[in-house]
Structures are given as C-alpha cells and as structure tokens.
RODRENDO-853998 format. One record per residue (C-alpha): residue number from 1; residue in one letter; y, z, x. Coordinates in steps of 0.25 Angstrom, whole numbers. Each point is the difference from the previous one (the first is absolute). Layout:
REM RODRENDO-853998
@num:NUM	residu:A	y:Y	z:Z	x:X
...
//
This chain:
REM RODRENDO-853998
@num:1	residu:X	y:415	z:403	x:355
@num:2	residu:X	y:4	z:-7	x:13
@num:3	residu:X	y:10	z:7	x:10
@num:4	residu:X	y:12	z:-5	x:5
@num:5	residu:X	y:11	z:0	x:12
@num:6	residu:X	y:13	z:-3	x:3
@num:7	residu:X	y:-5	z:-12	x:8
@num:8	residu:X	y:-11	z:-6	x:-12
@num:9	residu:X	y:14	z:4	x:-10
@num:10	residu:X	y:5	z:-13	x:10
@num:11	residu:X	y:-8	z:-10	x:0
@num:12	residu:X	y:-4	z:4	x:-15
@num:13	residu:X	y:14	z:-5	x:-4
@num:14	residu:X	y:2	z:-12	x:9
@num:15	residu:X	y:6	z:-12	x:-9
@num:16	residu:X	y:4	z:10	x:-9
@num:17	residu:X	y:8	z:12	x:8
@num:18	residu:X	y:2	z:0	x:13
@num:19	residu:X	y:3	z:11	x:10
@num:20	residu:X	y:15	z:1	x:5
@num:21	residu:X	y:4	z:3	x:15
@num:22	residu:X	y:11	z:10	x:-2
@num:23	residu:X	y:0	z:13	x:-2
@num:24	residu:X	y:-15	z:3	x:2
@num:25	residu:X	y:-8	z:10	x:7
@num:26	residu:X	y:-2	z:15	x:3
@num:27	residu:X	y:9	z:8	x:-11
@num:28	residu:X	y:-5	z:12	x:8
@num:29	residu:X	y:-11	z:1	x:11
@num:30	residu:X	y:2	z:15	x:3
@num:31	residu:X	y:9	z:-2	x:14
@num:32	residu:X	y:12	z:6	x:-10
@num:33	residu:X	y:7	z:0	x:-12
@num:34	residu:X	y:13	z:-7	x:3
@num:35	residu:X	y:-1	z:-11	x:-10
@num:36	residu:X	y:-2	z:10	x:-11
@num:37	residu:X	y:9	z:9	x:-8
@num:38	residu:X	y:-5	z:13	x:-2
@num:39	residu:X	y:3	z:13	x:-10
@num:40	residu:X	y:-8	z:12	x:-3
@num:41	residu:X	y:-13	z:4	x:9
@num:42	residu:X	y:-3	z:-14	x:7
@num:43	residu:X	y:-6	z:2	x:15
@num:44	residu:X	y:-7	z:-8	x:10
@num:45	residu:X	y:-12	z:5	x:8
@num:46	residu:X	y:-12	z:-9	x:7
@num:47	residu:X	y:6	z:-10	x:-6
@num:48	residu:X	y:-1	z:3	x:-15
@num:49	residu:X	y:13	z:0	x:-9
@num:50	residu:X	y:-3	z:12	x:-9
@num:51	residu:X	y:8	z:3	x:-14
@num:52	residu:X	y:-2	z:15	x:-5
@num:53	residu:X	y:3	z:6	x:-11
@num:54	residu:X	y:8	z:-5	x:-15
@num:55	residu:X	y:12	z:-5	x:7
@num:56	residu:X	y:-4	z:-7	x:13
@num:57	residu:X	y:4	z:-14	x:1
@num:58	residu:X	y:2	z:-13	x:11
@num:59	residu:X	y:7	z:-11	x:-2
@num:60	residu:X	y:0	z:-12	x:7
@num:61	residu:X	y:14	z:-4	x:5
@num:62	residu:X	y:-1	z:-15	x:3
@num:63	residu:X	y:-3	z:-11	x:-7
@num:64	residu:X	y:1	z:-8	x:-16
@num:65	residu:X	y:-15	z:-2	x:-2
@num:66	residu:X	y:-4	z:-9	x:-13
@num:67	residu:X	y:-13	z:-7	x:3
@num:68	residu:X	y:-10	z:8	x:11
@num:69	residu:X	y:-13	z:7	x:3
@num:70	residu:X	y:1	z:12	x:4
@num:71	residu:X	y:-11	z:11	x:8
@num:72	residu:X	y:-1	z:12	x:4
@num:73	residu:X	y:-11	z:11	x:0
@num:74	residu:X	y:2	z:12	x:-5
@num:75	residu:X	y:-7	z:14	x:-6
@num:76	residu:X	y:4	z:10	x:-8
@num:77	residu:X	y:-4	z:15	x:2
@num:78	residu:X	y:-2	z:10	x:-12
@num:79	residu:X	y:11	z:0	x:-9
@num:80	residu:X	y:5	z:-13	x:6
@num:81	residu:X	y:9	z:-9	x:-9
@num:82	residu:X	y:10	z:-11	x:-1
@num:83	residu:X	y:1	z:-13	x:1
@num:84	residu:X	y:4	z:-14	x:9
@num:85	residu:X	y:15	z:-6	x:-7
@num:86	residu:X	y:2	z:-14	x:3
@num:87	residu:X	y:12	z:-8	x:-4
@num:88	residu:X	y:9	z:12	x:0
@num:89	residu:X	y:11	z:5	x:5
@num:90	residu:X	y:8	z:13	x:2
@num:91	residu:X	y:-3	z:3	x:-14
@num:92	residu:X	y:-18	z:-1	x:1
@num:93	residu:X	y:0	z:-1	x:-15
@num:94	residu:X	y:4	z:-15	x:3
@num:95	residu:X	y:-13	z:-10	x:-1
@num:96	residu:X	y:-14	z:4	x:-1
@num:97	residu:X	y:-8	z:12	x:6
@num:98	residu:X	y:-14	z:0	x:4
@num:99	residu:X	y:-6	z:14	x:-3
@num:100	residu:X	y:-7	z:8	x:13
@num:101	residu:X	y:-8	z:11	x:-8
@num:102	residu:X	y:-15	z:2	x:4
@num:103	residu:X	y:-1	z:16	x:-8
@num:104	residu:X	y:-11	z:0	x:-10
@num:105	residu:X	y:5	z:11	x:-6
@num:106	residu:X	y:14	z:-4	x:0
@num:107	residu:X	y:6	z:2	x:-15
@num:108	residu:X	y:5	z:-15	x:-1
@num:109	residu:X	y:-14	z:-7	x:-1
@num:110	residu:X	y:3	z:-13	x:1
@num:111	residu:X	y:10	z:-4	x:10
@num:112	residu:X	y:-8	z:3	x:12
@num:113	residu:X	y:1	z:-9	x:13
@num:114	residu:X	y:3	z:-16	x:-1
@num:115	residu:X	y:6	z:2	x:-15
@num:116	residu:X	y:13	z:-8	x:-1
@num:117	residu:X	y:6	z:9	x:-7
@num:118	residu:X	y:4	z:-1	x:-14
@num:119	residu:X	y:-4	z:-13	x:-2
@num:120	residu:X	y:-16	z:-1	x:4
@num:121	residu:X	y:-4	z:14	x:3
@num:122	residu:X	y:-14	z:4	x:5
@num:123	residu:X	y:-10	z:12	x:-5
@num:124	residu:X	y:-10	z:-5	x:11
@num:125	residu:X	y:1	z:9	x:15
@num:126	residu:X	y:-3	z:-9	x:10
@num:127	residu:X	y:0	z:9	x:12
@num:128	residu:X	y:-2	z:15	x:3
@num:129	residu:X	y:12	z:9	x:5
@num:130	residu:X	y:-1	z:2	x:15
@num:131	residu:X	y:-6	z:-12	x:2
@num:132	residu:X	y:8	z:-12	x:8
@num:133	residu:X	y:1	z:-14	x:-9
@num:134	residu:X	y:8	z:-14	x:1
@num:135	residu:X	y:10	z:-2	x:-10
@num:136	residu:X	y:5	z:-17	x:-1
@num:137	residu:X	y:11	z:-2	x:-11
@num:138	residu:X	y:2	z:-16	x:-3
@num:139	residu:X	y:12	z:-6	x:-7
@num:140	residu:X	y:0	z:-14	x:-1
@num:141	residu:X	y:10	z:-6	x:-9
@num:142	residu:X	y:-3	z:9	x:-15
@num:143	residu:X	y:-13	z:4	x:4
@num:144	residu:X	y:-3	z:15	x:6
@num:145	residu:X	y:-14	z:3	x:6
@num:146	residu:X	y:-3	z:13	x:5
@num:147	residu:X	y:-13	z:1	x:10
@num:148	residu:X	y:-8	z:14	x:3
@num:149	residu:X	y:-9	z:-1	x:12
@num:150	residu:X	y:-1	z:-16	x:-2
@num:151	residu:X	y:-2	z:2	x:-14
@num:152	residu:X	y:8	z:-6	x:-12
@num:153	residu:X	y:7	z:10	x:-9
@num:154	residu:X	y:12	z:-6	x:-6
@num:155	residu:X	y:2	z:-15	x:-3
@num:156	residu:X	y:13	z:0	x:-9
@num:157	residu:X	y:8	z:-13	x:-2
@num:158	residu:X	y:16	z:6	x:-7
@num:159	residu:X	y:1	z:-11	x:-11
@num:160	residu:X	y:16	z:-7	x:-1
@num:161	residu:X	y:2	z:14	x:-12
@num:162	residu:X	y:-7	z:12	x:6
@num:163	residu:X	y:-1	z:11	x:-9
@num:164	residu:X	y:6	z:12	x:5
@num:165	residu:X	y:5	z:14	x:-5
@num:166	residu:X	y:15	z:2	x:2
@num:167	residu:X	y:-3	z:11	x:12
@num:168	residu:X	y:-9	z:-10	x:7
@num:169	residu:X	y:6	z:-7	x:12
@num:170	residu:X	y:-14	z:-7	x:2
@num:171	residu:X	y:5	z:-13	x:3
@num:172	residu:X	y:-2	z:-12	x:11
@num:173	residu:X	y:13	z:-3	x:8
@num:174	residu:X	y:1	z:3	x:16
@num:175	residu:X	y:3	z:13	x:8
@num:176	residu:X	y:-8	z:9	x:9
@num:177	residu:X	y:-11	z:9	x:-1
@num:178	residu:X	y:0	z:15	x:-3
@num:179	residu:X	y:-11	z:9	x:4
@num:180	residu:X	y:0	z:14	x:-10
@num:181	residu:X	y:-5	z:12	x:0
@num:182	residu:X	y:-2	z:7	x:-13
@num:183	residu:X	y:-10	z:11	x:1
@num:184	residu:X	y:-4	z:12	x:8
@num:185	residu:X	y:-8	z:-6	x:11
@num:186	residu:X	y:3	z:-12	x:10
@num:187	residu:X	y:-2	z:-15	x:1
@num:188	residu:X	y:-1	z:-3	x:13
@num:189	residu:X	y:2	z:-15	x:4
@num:190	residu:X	y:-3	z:-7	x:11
@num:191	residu:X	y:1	z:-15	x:5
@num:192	residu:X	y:9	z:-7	x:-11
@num:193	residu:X	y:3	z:-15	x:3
@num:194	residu:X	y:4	z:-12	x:-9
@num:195	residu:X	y:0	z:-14	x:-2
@num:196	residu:X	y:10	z:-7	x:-8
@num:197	residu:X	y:-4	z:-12	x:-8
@num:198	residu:X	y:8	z:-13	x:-7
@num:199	residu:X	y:-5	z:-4	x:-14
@num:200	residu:X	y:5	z:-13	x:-5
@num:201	residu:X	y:6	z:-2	x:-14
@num:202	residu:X	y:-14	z:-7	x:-5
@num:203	residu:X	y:-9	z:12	x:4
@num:204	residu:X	y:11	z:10	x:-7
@num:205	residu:X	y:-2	z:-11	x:-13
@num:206	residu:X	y:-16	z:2	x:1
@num:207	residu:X	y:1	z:14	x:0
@num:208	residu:X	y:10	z:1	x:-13
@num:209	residu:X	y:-8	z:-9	x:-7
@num:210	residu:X	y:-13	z:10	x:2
@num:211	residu:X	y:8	z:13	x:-3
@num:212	residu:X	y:0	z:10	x:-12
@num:213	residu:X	y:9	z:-1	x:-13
@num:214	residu:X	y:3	z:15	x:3
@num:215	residu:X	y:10	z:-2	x:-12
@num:216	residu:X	y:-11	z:0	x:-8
@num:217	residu:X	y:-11	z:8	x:8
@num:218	residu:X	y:-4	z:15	x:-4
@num:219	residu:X	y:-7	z:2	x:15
@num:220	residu:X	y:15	z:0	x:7
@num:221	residu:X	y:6	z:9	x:-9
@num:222	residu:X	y:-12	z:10	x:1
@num:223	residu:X	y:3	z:-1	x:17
@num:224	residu:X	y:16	z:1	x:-3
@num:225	residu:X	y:-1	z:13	x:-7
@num:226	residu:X	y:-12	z:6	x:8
@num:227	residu:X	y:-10	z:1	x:-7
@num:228	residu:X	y:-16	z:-2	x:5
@num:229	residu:X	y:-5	z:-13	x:-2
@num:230	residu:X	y:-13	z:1	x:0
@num:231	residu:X	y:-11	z:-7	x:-8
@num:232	residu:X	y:-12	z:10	x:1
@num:233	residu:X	y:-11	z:-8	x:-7
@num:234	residu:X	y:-3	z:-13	x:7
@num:235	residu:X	y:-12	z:-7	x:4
@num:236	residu:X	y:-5	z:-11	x:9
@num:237	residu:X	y:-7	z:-9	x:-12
@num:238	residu:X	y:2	z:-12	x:-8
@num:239	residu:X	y:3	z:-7	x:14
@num:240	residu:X	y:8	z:9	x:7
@num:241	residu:X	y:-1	z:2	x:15
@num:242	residu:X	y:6	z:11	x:7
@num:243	residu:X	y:8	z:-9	x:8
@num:244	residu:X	y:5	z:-7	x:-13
@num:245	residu:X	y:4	z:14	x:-5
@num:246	residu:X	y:8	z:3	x:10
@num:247	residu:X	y:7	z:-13	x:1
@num:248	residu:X	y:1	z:3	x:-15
@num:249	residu:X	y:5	z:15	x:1
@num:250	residu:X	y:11	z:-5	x:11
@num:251	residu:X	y:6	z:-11	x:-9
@num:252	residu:X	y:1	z:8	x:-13
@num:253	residu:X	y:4	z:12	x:8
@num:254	residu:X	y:-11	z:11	x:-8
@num:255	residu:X	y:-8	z:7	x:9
@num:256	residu:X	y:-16	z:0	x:-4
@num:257	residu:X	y:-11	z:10	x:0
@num:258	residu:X	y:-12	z:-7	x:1
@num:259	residu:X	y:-12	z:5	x:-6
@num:260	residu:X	y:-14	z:-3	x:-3
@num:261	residu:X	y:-10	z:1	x:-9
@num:262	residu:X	y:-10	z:11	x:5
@num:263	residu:X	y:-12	z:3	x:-9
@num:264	residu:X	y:-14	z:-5	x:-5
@num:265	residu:X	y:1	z:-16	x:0
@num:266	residu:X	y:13	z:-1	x:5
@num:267	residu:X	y:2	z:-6	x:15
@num:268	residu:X	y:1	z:15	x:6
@num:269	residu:X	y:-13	z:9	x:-4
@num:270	residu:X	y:-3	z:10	x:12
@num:271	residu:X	y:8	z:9	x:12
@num:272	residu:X	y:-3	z:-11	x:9
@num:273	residu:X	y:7	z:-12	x:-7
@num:274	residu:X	y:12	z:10	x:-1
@num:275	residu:X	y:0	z:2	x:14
@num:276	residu:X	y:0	z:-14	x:5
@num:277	residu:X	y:11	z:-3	x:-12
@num:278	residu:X	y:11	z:9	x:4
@num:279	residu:X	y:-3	z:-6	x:17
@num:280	residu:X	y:3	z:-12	x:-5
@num:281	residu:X	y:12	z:2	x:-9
@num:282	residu:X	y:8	z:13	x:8
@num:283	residu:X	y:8	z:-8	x:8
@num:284	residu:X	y:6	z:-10	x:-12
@num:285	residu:X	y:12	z:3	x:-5
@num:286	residu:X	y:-6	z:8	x:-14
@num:287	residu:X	y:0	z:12	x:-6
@num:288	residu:X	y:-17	z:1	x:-2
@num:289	residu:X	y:-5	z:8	x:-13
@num:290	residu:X	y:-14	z:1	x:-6
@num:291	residu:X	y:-4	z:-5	x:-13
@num:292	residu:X	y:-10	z:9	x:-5
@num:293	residu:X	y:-9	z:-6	x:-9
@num:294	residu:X	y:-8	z:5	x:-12
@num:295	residu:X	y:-6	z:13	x:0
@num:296	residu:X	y:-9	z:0	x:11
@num:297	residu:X	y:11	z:-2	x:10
@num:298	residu:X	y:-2	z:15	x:4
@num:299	residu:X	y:-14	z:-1	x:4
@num:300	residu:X	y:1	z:-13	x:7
@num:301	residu:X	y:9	z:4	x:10
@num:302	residu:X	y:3	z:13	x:9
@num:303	residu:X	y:14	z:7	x:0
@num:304	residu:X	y:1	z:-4	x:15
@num:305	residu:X	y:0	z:-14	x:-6
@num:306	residu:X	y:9	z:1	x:-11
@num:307	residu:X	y:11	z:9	x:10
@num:308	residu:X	y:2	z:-14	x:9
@num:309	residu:X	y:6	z:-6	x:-11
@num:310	residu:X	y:17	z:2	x:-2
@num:311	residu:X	y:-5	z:5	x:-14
@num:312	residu:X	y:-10	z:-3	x:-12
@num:313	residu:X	y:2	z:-3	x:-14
@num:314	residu:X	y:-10	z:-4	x:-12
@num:315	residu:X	y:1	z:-2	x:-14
@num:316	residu:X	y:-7	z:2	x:-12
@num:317	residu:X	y:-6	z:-12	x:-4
@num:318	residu:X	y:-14	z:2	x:3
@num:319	residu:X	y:-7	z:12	x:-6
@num:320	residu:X	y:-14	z:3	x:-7
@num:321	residu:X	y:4	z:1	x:-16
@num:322	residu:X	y:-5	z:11	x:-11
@num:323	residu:X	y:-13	z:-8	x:1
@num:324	residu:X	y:-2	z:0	x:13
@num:325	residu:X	y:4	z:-15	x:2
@num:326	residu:X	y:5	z:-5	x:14
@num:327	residu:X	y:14	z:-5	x:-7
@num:328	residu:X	y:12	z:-8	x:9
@num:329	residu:X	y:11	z:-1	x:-10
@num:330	residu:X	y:4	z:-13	x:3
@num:331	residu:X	y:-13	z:-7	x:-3
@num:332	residu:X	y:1	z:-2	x:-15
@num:333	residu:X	y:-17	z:0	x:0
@num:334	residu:X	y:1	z:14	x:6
@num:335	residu:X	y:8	z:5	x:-11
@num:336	residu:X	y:-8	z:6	x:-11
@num:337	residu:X	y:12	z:4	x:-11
@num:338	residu:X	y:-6	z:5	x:-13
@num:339	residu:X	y:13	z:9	x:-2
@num:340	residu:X	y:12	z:-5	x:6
@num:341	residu:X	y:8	z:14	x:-2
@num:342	residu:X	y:-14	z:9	x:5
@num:343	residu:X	y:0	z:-12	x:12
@num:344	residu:X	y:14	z:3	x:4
@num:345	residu:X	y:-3	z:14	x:-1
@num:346	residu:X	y:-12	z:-2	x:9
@num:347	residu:X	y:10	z:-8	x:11
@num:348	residu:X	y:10	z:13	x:0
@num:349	residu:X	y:-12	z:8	x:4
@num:350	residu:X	y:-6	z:-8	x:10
@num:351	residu:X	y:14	z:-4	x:6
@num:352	residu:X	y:2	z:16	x:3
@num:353	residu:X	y:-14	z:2	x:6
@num:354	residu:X	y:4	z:-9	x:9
@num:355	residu:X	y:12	z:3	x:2
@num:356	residu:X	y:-8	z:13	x:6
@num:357	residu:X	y:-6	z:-9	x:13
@num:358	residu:X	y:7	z:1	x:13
@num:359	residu:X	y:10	z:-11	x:0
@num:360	residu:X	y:13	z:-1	x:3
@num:361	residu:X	y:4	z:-12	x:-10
@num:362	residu:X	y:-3	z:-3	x:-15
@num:363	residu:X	y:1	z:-14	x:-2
@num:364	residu:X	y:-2	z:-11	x:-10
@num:365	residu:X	y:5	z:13	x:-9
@num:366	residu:X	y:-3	z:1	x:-15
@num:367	residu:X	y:-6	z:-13	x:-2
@num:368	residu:X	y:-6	z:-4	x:-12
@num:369	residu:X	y:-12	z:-10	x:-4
@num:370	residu:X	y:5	z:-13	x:-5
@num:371	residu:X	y:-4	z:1	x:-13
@num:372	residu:X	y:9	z:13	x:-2
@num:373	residu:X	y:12	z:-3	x:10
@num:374	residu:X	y:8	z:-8	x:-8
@num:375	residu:X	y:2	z:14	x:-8
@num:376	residu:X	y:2	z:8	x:12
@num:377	residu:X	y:12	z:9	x:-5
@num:378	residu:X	y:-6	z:5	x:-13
@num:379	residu:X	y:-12	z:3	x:10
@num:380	residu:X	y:5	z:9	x:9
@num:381	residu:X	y:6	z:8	x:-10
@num:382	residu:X	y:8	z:12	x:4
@num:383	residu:X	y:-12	z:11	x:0
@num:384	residu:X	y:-6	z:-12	x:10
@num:385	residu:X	y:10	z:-3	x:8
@num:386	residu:X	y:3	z:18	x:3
@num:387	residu:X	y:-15	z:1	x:2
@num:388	residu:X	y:0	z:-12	x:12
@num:389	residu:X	y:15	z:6	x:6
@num:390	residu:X	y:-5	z:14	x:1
@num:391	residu:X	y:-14	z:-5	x:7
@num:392	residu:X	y:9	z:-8	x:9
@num:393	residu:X	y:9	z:10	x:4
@num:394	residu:X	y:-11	z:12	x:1
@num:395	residu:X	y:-8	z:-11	x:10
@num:396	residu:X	y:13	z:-4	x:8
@num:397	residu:X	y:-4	z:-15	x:2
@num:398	residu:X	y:10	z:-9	x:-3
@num:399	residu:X	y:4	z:-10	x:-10
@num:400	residu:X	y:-2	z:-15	x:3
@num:401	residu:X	y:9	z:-10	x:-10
@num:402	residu:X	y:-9	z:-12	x:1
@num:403	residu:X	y:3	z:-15	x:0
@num:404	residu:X	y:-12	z:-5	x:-3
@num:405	residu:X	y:0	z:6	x:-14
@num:406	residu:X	y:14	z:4	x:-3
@num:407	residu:X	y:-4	z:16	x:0
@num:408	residu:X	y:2	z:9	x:-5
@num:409	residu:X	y:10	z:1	x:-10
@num:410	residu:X	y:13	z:3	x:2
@num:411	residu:X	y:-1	z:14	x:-9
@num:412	residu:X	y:-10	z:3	x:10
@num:413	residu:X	y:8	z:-2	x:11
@num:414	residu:X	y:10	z:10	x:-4
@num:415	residu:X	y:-9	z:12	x:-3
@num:416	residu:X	y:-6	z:-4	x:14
@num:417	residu:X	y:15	z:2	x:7
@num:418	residu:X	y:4	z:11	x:-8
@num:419	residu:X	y:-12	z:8	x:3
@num:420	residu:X	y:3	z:-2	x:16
@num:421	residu:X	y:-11	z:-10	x:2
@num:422	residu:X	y:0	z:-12	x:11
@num:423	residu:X	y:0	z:-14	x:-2
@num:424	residu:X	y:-6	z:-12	x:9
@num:425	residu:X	y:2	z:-15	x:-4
@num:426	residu:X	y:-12	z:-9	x:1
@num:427	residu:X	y:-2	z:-16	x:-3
@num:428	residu:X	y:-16	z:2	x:0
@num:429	residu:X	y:1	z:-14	x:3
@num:430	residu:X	y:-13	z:-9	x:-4
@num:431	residu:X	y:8	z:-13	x:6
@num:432	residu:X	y:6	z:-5	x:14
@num:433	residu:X	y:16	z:4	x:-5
@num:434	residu:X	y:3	z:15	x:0
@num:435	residu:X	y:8	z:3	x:-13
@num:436	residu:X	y:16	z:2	x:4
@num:437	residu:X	y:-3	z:15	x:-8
@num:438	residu:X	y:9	z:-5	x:-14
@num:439	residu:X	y:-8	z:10	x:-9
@num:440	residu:X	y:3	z:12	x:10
@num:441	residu:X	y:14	z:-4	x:4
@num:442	residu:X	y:3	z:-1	x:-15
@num:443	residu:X	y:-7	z:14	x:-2
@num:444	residu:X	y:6	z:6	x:11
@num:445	residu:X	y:15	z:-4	x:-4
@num:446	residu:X	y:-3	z:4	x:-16
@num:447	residu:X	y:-6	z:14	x:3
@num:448	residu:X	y:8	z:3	x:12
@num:449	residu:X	y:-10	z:1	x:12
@num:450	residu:X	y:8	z:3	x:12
@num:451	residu:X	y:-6	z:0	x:18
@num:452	residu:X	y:-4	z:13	x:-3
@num:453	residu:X	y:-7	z:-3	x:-13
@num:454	residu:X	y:-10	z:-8	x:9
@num:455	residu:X	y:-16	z:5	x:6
@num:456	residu:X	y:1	z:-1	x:14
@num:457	residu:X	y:-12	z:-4	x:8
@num:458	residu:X	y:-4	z:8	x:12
@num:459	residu:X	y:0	z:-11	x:10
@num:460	residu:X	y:-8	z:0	x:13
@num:461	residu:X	y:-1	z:-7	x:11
//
C-alpha cells in the first residue's frame, strides 16, 4: 500500500478539496501547552505531551474544525490507552473517536489503535507499545480516513441515515479535538498540526451516493454494540489480491484473516514457502492464520513454522476411510457410501480424531457429503451431535460457523455455547466477494453469541 503525507493529501485533492488558510498549523510543538485545556495527569517534558493514567485528558481550547488532516506522532507505553476525539466539545462523547490501544493482551481485542470507534473498529495492531508512529485523521465532507505510519486503516463515508445506537454520539458536525487517556500507562504526544480543508456540495454528493444503507446493514450494528467483527476464514483466490481485500475489508467495515492453503499440492508445501509468505504479508492490514490441510500437515511442516502464524485451523474433510482410501468429502468420486447411517458413523469418528491435532480452529464444522446433506438434522442425531460437543470441548479448539456451507446447524450451535466453547465466523470464500457473514450473524443473534463468546487470535507483530 502506498504511503502518504499531509502534503500528497494536497495535491491528491486538487479540484476536488482544496486546503484552507485559516486556522492551520502546529496544535502543539512542545514549546507549551497554552492552547490546550488540561485535567488529570497531563505534563510536558522534552517536548512530549504525556496523558497518564484512566482520567487524563487535553482539550484543545480554540477552534470549530469540520473538514481537516490532522498529524501527530505518538506511542503508547505498557498499559497505555485512549483515544484522539474530533468534532467534540466540553462533553468528548460528541463526534467520533479514533482508538489509541497498541496492548496485545489488552481484554477488548479489537479496538486497537486507528479503530473509529463504534462504527469500524479494528482487530489488526499496527504498531508496538513503546514505539513512536504517525497518526493522520482525514475528514473530508462524509468521509473519515484514519492513516498508521502512512497506512490506510479506516475509509468510512457516514451515509444521509447513519445507524447509530441511542448512546452513540458518533456523528460528523464541527468542534475540537480531544486527546484521552483511558488506561494505566501514557500516551505521549508529540508535534500535532492541522490543515483544514473545503469540500464542495458535489464532492459531498459523490460520497453519499458511494455510502452504506446502514439501515439495513448487519456490519454497523455489530460495531455499534461492540462486538469483534472479524471474518476469520478468508483467502486470496478466485481473483482476490491482497490490495483488493483490503480495499474490500475498509468499505464493508469487517476485518479479514487471511489464510492460505498449506499442504501436499496446495500453493504452500514446506518451511521455506511459510517463511517467505508471512515476509510478504505481516505488514498488510490482516489478521494471518494457517490452513492446515489434510492429514499430512504435521509432518510437512515444523512447529517453529506453524507458531508464526496468528493461529491455525483445519477441518475434517479429508481423511483415509475404513478401507484405507484417501477420501475429501467434497469430491462425490471420493466418497464410497455402502451404508449411509455406518458412513456417518464413520464421519463422527474421524471428525474427533482430528479434532485431536494441534490447532486452534475447527472449520468447515460437520460437513456432510452431498448426497446425504440434504438430511443433515436426522444425521447428526443427538448421540451424534454429544459425541462431536464433548471432543470439541475436551480439545479446546474452537467452533467455526461457515458461510460457504451454511454449518453447522443451529442445534449444534447451542450445545457448542452452552458447553463454554468458542466461536469464529468464516466466509471460506472460493470467489473475489467476501460474504457479509449472514449465516453467522443470524446464528449469532438466534443462539445468543455475545464479544465474549468469540475465539480470540493471539496476534503478533
């Protein structure tokens, strides 16, 4: 992805917005704080602003900004969290918040630094705590872009009827901006300018016209009442580049774990290819798992392999059957069924085996061959399904609800959550378009999956 700067943001937008004379330039450049109004531990030293602690907080006292860039550098130290409010006021719960969050471990997952918050919150960390980065917030008529270190992380155009929760003051208008601290360490700030911009009535048009119908889009609502949203099963096939992901991932507002295939002939086969993968892909804006493939996965790559990865999932779709037969459950050829209910028996046994290898994620869950899935409840009877539950929870994976195939059922879903098991969301695309996650949102509301309810990747960096 290519990097930007306040000046590229200029001519960029020339004949579309154009940068205002008045008031721009340095917010703070560490000579004092005059121009800001301060409350709880806020202090100045070499020339860096520092917020510490839950209650810390600078507001700057000039100004009714609407359309602008804003940049600043800042770092966080451990335990250091809050966030950068524009459009507000006295009362920073006005207009929209931009999350400052770089702790891995921190409880809330996926509001980590650049997410807008509520409205197109991120699971991906960018940058490490203790480690100085450049922060540039856009708002250009209805459209917000949030910037990491040059990076695109948030390109969010509010349509004419945003959706919004009735505590949510996420809204564009004008004000200031609001620097918060949250947590237990600092941010320290440093070199803080702006630029305001003018956006014609046209360029505001254009923009409405490419915005979300969020009165009829599942995603905001999932962001409005804080819940990870996260597709954990995607993959760069069918056409799909990383950059078109990513442009893909920004518009819809889910974030994307991208995994690929690794196994005997698929594209990654060996340490090596693993290796040069993850060099090209740690710095996009993903989430990167592993799909383990067949059987062999364990023998074809090393445990120092497997451990760069965020996590790994597999599924049980390809197995050696009673005969010794290579079977893939997908492939009807491959599929020898003499004795559908003795088959399905067979399925349930090989499911739990694998259920056995060291993964984190069970995906493509309980799928069935096509010539018995159009009976798939009388199946997975009940003996069935309490024989799967109890090997998923004795194996602590978790629980994928898949798009592709529409599984598992929703019976399954509910001994999975009342038995304290995990879930993850996955398209398993074999297209361009990543799914908008319909089955699983419709799971998750009629079962009752709540934040907590959901696997959390151990992210690195």
């Amino acid at each position: 992805m290519k990097k930007v700067s306040v000046l590229s943001f200029c001519i960029m937008l020339l004949g579309f917005i154009s940068c205002n004379s008045s008031p721009n330039g340095s917010l703070f450049n560490g000579e004092n704080m005059s121009k800001w109004t301060t409350t709880g531990d806020v202090s100045l030293e070499n020339r860096i602003m520092t917020l510490t602690g839950a209650e810390s907080k600078a507001i700057f006292k000039k100004g009714r900004y609407k359309n602008f860039v804003l940049e600043m550098e800042l770092r966080t130290t451990p335990g250091g969290k809050g966030f950068i409010g524009f459009h507000s006021g006295a009362d920073s719960n006005k207009g929209y918040q931009v999350a400052v969050n770089n702790n891995l471990a921190d409880p809330v997952w996926w509001k980590m630094t650049g997410s807008l918050l509520s409205v197109r919150n991120l699971t991906k960390s960018f940058v490490k705590e203790n480690e100085w980065f450049t922060m540039i917030i856009k708002v250009a008529g209805q459209a917000v872009e949030v910037f990491i270190n040059g990076e695109p992380v948030v390109e969010y155009i509010q349509p004419a009827e945003p959706y919004r929760a009735a505590s949510s003051g996420a809204l564009l208008s004008e004000g200031t901006f609001t620097l918060a601290s949250t947590g237990t360490g600092n941010i320290e700030y440093r070199n803080i300018t702006v630029n305001t911009l003018e956006v014609d009535d046209a360029a505001i048009a254009d923009q409405l016209s490419r915005a979300n119908n969020e009165q009829t889009d599942d995603i905001i609502r999932l962001h409005q009442e804080d819940f990870p949203v996260l597709d954990y099963h995607v993959h760069l096939k069918g056409g799909l580049t990383k950059e078109a992901a990513a442009i893909q991932s920004r518009k819809t507002g889910i974030n994307y774990v991208i995994a690929p295939n690794c196994g005997v002939g698929f594209p990654i086969t060996n340490d090596e290819q693993i290796f040069s993968y993850l060099k090209t892909m740690r710095s996009q804006p993903f989430i990167l798992a592993m799909q383990a493939e067949g059987r062999e996965w364990l023998t074809t790559f090393s445990q120092g392999a497997r451990d760069e990865f965020d996590f790994v999932f597999t599924d049980a779709l390809t197995f050696t059957d009673n005969k010794g037969r290579r079977t893939r459950l997908w492939i009807k050829s491959e599929t020898w069924i003499e004795n559908e209910q003795q088959y399905m028996d067979m399925i349930v046994d090989r499911i739990c085996m694998v259920l056995e290898e060291p993964v984190d994620v069970y995906v493509n869950p309980c799928f069935l061959p096509a010539q018995m899935n159009d009976r798939y409840d009388e199946f997975w009877t009940e003996e069935r399904m309490n024989k799967f539950i109890d090997a998923l929870v004795k194996s602590g994976k978790a629980l994928e609800i898949n798009e592709l195939y529409n599984i598992p059922s929703k019976a399954i879903i509910m001994k999975a959550k009342k038995a304290g098991v995990k879930f993850t969301f996955g398209t398993n695309n074999v297209v361009p378009e990543v799914s908008k996650l319909e089955y699983s949102i419709r799971m998750k509301k009629e079962c009752g999956i709540t934040a907590n309810d959901m696997y959390r990747p151990k992210i690195k960096l």
